[in-house]
Structures are given as C-alpha cells and as structure tokens.
PDB file of N, CA, C and O in Angstrom:
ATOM      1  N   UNK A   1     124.756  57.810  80.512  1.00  0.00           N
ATOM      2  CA  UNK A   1     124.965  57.051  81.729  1.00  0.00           C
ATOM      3  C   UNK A   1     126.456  56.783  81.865  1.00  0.00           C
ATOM      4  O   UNK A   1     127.255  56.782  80.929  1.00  0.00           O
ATOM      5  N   UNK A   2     126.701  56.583  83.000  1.00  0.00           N
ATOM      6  CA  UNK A   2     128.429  57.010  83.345  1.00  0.00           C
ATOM      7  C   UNK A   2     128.526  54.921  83.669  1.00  0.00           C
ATOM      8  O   UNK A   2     127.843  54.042  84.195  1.00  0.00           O
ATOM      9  N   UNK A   3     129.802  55.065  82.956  1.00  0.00           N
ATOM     10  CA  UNK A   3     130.023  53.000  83.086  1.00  0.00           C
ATOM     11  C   UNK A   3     130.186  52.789  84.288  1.00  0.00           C
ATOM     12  O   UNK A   3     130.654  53.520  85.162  1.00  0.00           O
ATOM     13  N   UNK A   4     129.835  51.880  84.324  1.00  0.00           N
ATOM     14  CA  UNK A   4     130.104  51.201  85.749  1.00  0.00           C
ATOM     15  C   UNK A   4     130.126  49.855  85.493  1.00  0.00           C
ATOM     16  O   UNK A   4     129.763  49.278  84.467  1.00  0.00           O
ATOM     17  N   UNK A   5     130.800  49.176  86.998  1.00  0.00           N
ATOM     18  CA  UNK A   5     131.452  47.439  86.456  1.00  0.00           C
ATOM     19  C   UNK A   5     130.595  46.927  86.334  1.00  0.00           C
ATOM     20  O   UNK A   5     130.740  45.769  85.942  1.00  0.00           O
ATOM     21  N   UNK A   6     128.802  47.547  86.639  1.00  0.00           N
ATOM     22  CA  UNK A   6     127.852  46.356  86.591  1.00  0.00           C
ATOM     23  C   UNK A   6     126.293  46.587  85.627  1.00  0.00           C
ATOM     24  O   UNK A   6     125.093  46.454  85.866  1.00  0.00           O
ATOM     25  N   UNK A   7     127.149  47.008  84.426  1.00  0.00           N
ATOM     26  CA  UNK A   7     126.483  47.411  83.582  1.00  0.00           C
ATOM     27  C   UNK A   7     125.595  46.728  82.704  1.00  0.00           C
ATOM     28  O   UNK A   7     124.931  47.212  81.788  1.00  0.00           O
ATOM     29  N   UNK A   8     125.690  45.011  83.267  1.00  0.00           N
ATOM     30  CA  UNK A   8     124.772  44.099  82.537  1.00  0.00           C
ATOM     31  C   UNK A   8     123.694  43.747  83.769  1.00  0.00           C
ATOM     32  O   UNK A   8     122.699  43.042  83.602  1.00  0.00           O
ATOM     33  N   UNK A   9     123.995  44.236  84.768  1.00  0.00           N
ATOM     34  CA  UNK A   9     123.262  43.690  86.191  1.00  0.00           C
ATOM     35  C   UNK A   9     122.298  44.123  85.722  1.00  0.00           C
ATOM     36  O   UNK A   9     122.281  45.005  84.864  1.00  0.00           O
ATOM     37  N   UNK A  10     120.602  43.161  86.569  1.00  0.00           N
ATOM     38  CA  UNK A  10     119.429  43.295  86.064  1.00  0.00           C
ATOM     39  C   UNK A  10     118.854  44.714  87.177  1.00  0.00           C
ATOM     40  O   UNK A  10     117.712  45.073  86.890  1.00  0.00           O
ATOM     41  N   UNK A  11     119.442  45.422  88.232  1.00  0.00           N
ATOM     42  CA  UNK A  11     118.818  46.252  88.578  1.00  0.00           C
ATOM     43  C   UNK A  11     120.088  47.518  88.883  1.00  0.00           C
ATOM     44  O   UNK A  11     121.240  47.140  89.092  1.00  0.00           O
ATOM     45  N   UNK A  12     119.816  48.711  88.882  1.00  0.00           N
ATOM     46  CA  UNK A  12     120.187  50.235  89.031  1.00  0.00           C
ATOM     47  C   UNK A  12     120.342  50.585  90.374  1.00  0.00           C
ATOM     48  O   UNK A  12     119.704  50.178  91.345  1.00  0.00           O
ATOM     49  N   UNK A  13     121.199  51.330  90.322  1.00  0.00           N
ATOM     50  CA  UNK A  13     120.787  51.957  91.609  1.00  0.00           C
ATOM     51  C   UNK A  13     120.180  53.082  91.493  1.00  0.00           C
ATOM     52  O   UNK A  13     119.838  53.314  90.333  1.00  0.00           O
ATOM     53  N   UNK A  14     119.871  53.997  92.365  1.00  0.00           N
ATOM     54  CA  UNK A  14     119.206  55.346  92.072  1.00  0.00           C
ATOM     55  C   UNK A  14     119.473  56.413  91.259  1.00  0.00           C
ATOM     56  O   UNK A  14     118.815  57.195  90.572  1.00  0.00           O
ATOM     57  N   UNK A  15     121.122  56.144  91.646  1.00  0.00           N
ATOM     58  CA  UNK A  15     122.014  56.994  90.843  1.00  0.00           C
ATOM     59  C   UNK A  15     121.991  56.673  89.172  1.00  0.00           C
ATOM     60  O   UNK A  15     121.644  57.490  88.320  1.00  0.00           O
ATOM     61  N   UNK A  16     122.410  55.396  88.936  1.00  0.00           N
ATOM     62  CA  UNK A  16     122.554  54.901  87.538  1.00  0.00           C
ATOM     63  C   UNK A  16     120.921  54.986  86.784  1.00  0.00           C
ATOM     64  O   UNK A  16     120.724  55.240  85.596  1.00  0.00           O
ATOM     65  N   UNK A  17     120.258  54.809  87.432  1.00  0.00           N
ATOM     66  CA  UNK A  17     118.349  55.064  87.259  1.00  0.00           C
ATOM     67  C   UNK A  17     118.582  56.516  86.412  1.00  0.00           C
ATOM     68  O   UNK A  17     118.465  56.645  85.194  1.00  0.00           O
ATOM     69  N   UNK A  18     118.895  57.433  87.258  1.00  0.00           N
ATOM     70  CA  UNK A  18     118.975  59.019  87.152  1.00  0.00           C
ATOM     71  C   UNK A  18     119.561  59.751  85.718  1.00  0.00           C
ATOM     72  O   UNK A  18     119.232  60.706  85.015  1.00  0.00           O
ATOM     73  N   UNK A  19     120.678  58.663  85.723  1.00  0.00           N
ATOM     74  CA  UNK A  19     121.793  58.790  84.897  1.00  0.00           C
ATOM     75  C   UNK A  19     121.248  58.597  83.488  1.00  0.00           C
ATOM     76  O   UNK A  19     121.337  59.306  82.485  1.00  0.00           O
ATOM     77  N   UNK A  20     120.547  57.210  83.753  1.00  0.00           N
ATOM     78  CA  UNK A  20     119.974  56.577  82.098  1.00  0.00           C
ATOM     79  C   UNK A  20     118.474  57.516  81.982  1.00  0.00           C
ATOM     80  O   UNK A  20     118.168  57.882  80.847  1.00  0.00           O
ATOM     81  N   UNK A  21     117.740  57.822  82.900  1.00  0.00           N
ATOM     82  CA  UNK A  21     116.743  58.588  82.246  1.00  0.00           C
ATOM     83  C   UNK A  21     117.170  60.078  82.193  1.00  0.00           C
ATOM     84  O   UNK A  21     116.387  60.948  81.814  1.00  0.00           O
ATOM     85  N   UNK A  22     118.452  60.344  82.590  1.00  0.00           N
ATOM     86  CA  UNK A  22     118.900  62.405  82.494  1.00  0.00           C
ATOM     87  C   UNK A  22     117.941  63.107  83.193  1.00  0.00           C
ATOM     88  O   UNK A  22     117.441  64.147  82.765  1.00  0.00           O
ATOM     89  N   UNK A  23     117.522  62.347  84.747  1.00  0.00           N
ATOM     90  CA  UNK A  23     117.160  63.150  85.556  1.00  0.00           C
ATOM     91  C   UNK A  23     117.803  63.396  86.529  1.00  0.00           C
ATOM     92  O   UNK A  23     118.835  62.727  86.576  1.00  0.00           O
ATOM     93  N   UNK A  24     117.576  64.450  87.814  1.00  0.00           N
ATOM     94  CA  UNK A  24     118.517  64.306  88.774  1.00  0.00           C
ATOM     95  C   UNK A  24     118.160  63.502  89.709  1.00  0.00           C
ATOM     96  O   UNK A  24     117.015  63.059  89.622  1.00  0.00           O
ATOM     97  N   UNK A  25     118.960  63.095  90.808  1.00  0.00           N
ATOM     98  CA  UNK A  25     119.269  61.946  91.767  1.00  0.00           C
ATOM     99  C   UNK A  25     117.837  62.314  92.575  1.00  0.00           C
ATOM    100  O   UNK A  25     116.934  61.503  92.779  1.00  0.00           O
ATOM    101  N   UNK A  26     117.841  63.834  93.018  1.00  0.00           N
ATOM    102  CA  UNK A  26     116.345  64.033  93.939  1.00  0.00           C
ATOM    103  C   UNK A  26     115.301  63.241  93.407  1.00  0.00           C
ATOM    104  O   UNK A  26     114.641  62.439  94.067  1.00  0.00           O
ATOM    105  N   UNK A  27     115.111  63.569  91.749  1.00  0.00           N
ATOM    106  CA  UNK A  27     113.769  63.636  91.180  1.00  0.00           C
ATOM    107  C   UNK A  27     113.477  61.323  91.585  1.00  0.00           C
ATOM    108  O   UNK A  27     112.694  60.546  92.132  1.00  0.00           O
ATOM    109  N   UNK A  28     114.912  61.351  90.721  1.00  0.00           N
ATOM    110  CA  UNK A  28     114.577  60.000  90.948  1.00  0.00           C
ATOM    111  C   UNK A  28     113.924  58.570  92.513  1.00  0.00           C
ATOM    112  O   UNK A  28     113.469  57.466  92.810  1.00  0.00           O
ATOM    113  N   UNK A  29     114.437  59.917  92.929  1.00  0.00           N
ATOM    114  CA  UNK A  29     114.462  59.073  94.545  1.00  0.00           C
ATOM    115  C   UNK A  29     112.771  59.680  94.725  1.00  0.00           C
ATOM    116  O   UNK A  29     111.891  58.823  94.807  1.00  0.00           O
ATOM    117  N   UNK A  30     112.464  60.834  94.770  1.00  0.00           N
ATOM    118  CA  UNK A  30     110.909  61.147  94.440  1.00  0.00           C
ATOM    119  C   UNK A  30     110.260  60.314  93.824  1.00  0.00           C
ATOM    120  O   UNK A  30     109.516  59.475  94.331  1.00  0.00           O
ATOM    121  N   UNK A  31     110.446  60.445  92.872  1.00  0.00           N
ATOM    122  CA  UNK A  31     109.823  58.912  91.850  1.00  0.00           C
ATOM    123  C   UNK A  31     109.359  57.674  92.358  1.00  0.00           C
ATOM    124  O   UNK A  31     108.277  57.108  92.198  1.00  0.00           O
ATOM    125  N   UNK A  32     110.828  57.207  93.290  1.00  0.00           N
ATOM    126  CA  UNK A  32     110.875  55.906  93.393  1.00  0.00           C
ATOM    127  C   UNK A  32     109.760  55.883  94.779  1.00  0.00           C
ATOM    128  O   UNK A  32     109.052  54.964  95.193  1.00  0.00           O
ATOM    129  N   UNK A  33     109.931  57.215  95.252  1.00  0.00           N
ATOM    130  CA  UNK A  33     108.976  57.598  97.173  1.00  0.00           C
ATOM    131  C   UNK A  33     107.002  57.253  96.437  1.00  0.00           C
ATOM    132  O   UNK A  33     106.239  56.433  96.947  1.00  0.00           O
ATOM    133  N   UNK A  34     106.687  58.064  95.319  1.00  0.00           N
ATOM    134  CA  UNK A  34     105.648  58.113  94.582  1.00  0.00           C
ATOM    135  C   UNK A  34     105.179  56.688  94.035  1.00  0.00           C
ATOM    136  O   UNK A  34     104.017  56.285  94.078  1.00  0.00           O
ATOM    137  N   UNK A  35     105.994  56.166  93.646  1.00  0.00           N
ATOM    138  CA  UNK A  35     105.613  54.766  92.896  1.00  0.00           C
ATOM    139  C   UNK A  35     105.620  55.117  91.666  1.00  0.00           C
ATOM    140  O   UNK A  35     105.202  54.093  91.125  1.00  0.00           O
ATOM    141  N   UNK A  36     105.826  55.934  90.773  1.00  0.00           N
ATOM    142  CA  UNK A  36     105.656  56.510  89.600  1.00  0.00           C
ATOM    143  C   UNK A  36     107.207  55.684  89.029  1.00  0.00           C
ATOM    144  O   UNK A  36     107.206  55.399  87.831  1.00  0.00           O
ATOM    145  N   UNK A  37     108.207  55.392  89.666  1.00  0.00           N
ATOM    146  CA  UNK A  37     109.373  54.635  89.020  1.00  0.00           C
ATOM    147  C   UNK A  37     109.379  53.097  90.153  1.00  0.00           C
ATOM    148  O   UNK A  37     109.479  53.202  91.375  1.00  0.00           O
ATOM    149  N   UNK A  38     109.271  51.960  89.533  1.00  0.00           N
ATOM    150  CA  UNK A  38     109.078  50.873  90.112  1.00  0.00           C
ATOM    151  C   UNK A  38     110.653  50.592  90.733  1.00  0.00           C
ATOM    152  O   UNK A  38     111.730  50.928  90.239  1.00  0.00           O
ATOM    153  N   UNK A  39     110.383  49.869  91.970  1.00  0.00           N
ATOM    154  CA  UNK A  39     111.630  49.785  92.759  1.00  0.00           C
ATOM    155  C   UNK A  39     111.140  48.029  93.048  1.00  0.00           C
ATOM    156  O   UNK A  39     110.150  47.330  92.833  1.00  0.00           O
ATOM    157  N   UNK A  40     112.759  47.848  93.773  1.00  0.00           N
ATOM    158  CA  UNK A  40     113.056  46.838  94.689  1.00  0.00           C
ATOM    159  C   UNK A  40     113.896  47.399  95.917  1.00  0.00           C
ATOM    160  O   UNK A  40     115.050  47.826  95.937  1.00  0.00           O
ATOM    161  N   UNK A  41     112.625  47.215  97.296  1.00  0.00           N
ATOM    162  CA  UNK A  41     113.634  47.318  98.187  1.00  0.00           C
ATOM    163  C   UNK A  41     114.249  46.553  99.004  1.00  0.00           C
ATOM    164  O   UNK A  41     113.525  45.653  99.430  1.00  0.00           O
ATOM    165  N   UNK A  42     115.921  46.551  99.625  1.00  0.00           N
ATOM    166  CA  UNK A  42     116.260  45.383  99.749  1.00  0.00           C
ATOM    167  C   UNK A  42     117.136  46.440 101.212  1.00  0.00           C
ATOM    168  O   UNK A  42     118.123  47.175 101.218  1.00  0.00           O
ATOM    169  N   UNK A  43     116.080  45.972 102.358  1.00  0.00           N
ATOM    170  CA  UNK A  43     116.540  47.004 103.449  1.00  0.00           C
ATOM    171  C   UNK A  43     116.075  48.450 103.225  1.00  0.00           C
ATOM    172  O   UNK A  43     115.056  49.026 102.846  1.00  0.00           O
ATOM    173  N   UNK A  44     117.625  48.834 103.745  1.00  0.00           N
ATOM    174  CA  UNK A  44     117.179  50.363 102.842  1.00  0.00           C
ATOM    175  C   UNK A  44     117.877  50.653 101.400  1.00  0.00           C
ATOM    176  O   UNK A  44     118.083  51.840 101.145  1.00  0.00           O
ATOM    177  N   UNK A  45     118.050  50.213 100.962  1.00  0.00           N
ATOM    178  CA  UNK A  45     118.887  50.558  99.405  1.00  0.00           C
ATOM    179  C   UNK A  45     117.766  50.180  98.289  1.00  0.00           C
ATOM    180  O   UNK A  45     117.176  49.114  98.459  1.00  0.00           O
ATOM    181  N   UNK A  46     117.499  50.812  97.392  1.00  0.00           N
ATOM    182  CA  UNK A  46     116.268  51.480  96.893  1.00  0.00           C
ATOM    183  C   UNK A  46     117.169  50.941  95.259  1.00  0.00           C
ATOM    184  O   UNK A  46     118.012  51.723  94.818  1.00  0.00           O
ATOM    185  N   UNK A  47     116.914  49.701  94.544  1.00  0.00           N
ATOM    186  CA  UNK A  47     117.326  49.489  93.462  1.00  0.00           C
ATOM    187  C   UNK A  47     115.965  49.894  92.162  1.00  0.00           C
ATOM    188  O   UNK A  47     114.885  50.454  92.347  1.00  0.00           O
ATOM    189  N   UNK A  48     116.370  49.528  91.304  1.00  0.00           N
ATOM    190  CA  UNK A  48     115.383  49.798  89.945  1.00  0.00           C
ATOM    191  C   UNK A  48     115.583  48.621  88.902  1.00  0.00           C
ATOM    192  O   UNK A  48     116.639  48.461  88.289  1.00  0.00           O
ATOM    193  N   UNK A  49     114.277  47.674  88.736  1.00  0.00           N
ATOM    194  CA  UNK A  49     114.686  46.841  87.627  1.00  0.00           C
ATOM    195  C   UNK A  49     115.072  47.474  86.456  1.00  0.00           C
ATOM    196  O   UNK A  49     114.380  48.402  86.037  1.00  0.00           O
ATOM    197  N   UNK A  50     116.216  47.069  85.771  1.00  0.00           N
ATOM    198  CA  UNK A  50     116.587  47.666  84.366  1.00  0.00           C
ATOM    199  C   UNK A  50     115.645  47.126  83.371  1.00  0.00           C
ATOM    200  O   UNK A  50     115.587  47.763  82.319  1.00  0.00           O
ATOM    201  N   UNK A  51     115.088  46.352  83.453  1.00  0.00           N
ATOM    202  CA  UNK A  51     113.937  45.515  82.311  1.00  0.00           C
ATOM    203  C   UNK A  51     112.835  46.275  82.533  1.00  0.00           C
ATOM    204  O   UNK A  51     112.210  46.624  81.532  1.00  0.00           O
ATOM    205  N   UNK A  52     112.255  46.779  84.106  1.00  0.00           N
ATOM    206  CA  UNK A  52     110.963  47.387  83.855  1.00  0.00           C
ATOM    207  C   UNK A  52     111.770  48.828  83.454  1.00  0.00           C
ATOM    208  O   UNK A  52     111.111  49.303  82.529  1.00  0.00           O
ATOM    209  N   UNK A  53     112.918  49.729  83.756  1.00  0.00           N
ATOM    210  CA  UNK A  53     112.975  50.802  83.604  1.00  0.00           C
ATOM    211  C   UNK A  53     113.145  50.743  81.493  1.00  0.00           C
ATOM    212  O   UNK A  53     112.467  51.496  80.793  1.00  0.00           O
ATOM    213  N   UNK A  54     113.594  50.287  81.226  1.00  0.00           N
ATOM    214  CA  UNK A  54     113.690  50.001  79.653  1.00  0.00           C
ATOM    215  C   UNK A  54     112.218  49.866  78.739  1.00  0.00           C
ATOM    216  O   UNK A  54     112.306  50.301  77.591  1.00  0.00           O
ATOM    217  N   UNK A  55     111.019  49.362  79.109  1.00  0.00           N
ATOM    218  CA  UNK A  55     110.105  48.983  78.783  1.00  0.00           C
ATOM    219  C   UNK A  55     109.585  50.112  78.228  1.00  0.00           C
ATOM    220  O   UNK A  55     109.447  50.105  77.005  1.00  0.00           O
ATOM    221  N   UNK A  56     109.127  51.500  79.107  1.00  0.00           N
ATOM    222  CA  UNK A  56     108.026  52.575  78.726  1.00  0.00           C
ATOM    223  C   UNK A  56     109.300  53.343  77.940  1.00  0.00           C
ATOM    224  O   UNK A  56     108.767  53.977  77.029  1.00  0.00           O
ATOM    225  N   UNK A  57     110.688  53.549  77.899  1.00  0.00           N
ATOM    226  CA  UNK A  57     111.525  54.146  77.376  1.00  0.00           C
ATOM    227  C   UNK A  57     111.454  53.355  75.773  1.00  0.00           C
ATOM    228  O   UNK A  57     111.964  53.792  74.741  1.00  0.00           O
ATOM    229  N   UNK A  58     110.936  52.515  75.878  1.00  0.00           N
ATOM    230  CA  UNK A  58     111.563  51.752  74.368  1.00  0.00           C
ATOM    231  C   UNK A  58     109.909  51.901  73.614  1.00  0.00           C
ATOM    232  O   UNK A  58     109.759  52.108  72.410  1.00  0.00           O
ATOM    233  N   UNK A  59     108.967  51.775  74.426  1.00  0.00           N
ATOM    234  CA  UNK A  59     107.979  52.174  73.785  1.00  0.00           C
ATOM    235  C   UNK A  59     107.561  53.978  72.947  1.00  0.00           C
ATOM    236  O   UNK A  59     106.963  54.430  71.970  1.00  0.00           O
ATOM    237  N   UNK A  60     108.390  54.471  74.186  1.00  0.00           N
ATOM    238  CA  UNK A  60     108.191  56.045  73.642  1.00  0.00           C
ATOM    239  C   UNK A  60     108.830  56.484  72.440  1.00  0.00           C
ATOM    240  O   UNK A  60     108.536  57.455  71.743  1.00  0.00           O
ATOM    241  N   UNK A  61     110.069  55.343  72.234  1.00  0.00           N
ATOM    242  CA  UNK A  61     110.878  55.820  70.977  1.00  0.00           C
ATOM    243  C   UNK A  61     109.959  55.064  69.604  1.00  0.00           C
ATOM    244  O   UNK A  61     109.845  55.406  68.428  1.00  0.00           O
ATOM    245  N   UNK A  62     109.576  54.270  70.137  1.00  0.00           N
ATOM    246  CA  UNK A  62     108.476  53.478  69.142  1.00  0.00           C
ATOM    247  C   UNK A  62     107.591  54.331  68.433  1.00  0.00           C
ATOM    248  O   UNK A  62     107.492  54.322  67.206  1.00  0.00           O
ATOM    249  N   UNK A  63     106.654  55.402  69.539  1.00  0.00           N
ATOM    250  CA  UNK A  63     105.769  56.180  69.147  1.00  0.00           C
ATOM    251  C   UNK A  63     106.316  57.536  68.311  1.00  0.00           C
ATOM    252  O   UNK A  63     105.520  58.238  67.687  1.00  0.00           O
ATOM    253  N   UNK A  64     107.201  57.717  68.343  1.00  0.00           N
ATOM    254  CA  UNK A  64     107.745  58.979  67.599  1.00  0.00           C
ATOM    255  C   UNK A  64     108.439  58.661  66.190  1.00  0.00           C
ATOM    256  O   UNK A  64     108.905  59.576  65.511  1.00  0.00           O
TER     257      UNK A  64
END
C-alpha cells in the first residue's frame, strides 16, 4: 500500500482498499457495486471501513 497522510483514518478509499488487498481499482469498485467488499457511502464517494476490511484478512492469516 502506497503512504498516504491518512494512514491511521478509520476508512479507505477505493484506491487505498485496492492497494492493501493487491487488487486492481476496477475489481475493487466491482466488489464494492456486489456487496462482496463492505462500503460507506457518503454521496458519491464510495469509502471502505479499515476495521471491517482488516477482519477476514487477519483471520485468513490465522488459518494458514
């Protein structure tokens, strides 16, 4: 994931979403269209809680 100034903030944007799971920007915005990646929308700008995006990622490293 590429730094940015708001790297403790509790939500992502699509881009930074993309970044921390090493997918691309399409897939993620798909995702977020599907419901398969949980959003907040605020207008039109399409954020990502970092607490729910962390959750199934921290479990998967658990299982291996």
């Amino acid at each position: 994931m590429t730094a940015t100034p708001h790297q403790g903030a509790p939500v992502l944007t699509v881009q930074e979403a993309a970044d921390y799971l090493r997918i691309s920007r399409g897939l993620a915005v798909a995702a977020a269209r599907d419901g398969s990646l949980p959003i907040v929308r605020i207008r039109r700008r399409i954020l990502i809680p970092r607490r729910q995006l962390q959750a199934p990622r921290d479990g998967a490293q658990q299982r291996t």
